[in-house]
Steps between C-alpha positions, in 0.01 A plus 500: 500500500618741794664125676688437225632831441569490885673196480725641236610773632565305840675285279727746386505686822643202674758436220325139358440635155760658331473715233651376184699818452695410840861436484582131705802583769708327214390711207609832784822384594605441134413856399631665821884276414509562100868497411622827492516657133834404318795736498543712167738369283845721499585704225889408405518808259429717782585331845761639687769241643295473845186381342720250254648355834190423645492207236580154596834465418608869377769654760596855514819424230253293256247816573744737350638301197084519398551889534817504345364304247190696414787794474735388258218281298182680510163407674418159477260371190472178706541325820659223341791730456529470874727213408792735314576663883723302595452326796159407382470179396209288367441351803446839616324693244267178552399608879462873355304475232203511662572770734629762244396659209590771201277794459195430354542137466385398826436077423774465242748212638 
C-alpha cells in the first residue's frame, strides 16, 4: 500500500498525472485573452455632441442637429427616430442601432 501511494505522489510530483481540475496551456491562454467586456450602449437622450461623434458616421454638425433635435422635439421615445435628424439616413440609423439606445429600453431596435 505505502508503494503505491509513493508512486502517486511521485507521479504527481514529477508532473505525469494531472489532476483533473488542471487547466491544459490551451484552456489558460483562453481565459487569460477573453474579449474585453462590450462598450455600454450610448444614451441619445442624454449624450452630449462629443459622445454622439464618437459613432461611426456621426460628425460634429450631425452631433448637434441630434441635440438640436432633442431641443426643439423632446427626448427621444425611440431610436428609430434617429432617422428624422437629418443627415441620418437608413443606411445609417442601420450601423447605429446597435450601438445606441433610449432610456430604459436598452435592446429595443
Amino acid at each position: 500500500m505505502r508503494e503505491i501511494i509513493a508512486v502517486g505522489a511521485l507521479a504527481l510530483v514529477c508532473g505525469l498525472a494531472a489532476p483533473a481540475a488542471a487547466e491544459s496551456p490551451v484552456q489558460s491562454a483562453d481565459r487569460e485573452e477573453a474579449p474585453a467586456q462590450a462598450p455600454d450602449k450610448v444614451e441619445i437622450n442624454t449624450a452630449d455632441r462629443m459622445e454622439l461623434e464618437e459613432l461611426p458616421g456621426i460628425g460634429p454638425r450631425t452631433a448637434e442637429r441630434i441635440v438640436e433635435y432633442r431641443t426643439e422635439n423632446g427626448r427621444f421615445e425611440k431610436i428609430e427616430e434617429l432617422m428624422n435628424v437629418r443627415g441620418i439616413g437608413e443606411r445609417t440609423f442601420l450601423r447605429l442601432r446597435d450601438l445606441v439606445q433610449v432610456a430604459g429600453t436598452p435592446d429595443q431596435q
